[in-house]
Each structure stands twice: as structure tokens, then as C-alpha cells.
C-alpha positions as semicolon CSV with decimal commas, in nm:
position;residue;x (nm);y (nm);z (nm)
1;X;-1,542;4,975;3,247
2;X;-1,399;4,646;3,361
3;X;-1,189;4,386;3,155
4;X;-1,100;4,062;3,233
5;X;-0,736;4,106;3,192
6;X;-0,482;3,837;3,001
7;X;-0,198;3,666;3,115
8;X;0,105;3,929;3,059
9;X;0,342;3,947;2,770
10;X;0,507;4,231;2,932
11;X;0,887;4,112;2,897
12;X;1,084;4,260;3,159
13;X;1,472;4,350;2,984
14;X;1,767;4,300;3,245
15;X;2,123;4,378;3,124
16;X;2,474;4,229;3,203
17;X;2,630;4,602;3,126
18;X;2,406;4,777;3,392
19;X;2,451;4,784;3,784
20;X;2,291;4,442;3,933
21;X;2,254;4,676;4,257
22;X;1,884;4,787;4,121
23;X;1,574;4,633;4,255
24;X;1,389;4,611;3,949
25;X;1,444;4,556;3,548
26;X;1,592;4,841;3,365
27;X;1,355;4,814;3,088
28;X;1,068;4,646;2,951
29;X;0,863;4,572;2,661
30;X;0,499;4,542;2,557
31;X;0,369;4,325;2,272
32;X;0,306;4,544;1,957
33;X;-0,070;4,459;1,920
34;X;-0,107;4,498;2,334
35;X;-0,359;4,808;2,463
36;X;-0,168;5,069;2,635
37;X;-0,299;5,219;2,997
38;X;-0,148;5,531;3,133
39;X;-0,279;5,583;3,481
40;X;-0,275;5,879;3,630
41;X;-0,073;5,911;3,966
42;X;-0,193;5,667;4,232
43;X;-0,269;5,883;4,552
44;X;-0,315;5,783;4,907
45;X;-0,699;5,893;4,929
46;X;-0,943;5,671;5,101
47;X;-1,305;5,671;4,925
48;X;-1,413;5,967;5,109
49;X;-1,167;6,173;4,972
50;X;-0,928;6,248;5,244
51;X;-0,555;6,127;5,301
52;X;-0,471;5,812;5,450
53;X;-0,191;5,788;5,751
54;X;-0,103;6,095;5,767
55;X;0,282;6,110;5,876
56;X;0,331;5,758;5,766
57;X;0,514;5,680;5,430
58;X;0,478;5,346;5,485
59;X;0,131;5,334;5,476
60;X;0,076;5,606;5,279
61;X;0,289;5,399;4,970
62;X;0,053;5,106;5,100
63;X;-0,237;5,305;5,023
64;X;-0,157;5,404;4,692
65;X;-0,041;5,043;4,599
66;X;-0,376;4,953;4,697
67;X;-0,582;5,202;4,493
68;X;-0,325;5,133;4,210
69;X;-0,427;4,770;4,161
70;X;-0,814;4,901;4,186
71;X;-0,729;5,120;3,919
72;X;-0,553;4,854;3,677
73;X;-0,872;4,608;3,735
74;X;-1,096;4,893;3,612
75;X;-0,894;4,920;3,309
76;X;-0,880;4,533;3,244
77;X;-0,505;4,486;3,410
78;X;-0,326;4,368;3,706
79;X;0,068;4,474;3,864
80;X;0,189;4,190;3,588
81;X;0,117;4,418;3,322
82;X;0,271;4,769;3,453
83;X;0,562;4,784;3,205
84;X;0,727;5,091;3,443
85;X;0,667;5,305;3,723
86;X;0,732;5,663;3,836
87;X;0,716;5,695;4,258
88;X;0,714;6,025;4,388
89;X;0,786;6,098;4,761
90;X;0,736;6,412;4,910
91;X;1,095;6,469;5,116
92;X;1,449;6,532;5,083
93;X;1,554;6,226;5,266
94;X;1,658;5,913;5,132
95;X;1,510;5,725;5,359
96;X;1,164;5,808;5,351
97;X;1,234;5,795;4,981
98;X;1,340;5,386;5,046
99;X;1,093;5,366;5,313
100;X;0,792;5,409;5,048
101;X;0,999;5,199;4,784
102;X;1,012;4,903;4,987
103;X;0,636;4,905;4,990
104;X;0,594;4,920;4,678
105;X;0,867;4,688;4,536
106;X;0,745;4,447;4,795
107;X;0,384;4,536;4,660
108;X;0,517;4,422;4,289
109;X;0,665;4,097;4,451
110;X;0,869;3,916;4,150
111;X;0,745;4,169;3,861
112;X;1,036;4,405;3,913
113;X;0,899;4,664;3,633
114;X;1,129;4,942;3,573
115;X;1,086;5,242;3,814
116;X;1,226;5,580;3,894
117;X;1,195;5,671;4,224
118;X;1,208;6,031;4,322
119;X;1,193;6,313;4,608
120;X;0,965;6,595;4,523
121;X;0,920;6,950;4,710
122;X;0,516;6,873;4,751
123;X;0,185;6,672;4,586
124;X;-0,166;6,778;4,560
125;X;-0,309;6,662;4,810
126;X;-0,346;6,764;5,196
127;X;-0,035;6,566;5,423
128;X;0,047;6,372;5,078
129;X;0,376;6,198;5,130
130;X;0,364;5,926;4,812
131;X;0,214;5,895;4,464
132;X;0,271;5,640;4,204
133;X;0,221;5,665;3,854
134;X;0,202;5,393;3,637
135;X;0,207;5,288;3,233
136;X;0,061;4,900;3,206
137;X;-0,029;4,721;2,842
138;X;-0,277;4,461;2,781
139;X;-0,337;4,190;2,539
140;X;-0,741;4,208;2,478
């Protein structure tokens, strides 16, 4: 299925009361007649089915960035209408945690959606390191 997507009405919410040290939105809303996508978690798999740089969390959060926007085109969106985002790295140290977040906020560019960021024991795949998940809404 492909849609040509609309122009977003997802409104991003900021607050005065909240922490200006976040790199993103701390919520955001979605018109009440817009289509709602839930997509399951972006992984860094290459079309053949194995894992893409292996080791590398840079370009592993690349990777998934990438086959995240394939997925949103399929269902008739782009990044502009993610209204949040769950990113999952596989380690216990912050810095490969910000090392794959500064992919993917720099893959968002000025749509700062709402995002949880977190270090996990393991994902499902072999030498998987990132996976994003994403919510988006759409205005057909």
C-alpha cells in the first residue's frame, strides 16, 4: 500500500515548566480525524535479511532511520508525522546510548517528536545494537 501523505498537523507541545535541556518536544498531538500508524520497531536489516555494521551504533541507528522512513512512505507518511518515538540500544553505556540518539535526532532534523531513549539487555536480531519504534498520524 502506498499513500501520498499530507502536509502534517502533528503539533509538537513544548513546556515552560519542563527541563529545556531535552532535545526534542515533550509531547505532541495528532488531529482528531488524522489516521493513526503504529510501526513496528525499525531494525538495522539490509534487504537480504542480515544486520547492517555490525559493531557500529552509528550506523546501525543510520540504518534503521533509513528503513524507518521506507516504512512511513508505505503507510502514506513521512518523519513530519511521527508524533513520538521509542529508541532502544542494546548497552549499558550512555554513550553508545547518545551515540545512536544523535543519529537519529539529527535524522528528525527540526521535527523534535517526543522520544524515550533507552538501554536494553539484547534485540532480536543477530549483532543488533539499535531499534526504533515509532507511532506517526496522517490526515488522508
Amino acid at each position: 500500500m502506498s499513500v501520498s501523505p499530507q502536509p502534517s498537523q502533528v503539533t509538537l507541545v513544548r513546556s515552560t515548566q519542563l527541563s529545556d535541556a531535552a532535545e526534542y518536544a515533550y509531547a505532541a498531538t495528532a488531529p482528531a480525524d488524522a489516521r493513526l500508524i503504529f510501526l513496528a520497531g525499525s531494525c538495522p536489516l539490509e534487504e537480504d535479511g542480515s544486520t547492517a555494521a555490525i559493531g557500529d551504533y552509528a550506523g546501525q541507528a543510520a540504518k534503521c532511520m533509513q528503513n524507518l522512513e521506507l516504512a512511513l512512505v508505505a503507510a502514506g507518511a513521512t518523519l513530519e508525522h511521527v508524533l513520538s518515538t521509542r529508541v532502544l540500544v542494546a548497552s549499558s553505556s550512555q554513550a553508545d546510548l547518545v551515540t545512536a540518539w544523535e543519529v537519529v535526532r539529527d535524522g528528525f532534523g527540526s521535527h523534535d517528536a517526543p522520544s524515550t531513549l533507552l538501554g536494553v539487555t539484547v534485540l532480536g536480531y543477530d549483532h543488533q545494537l539499535v531499534e526504533i519504534e515509532a507511532v506517526a498520524a496522517v490526515r488522508d
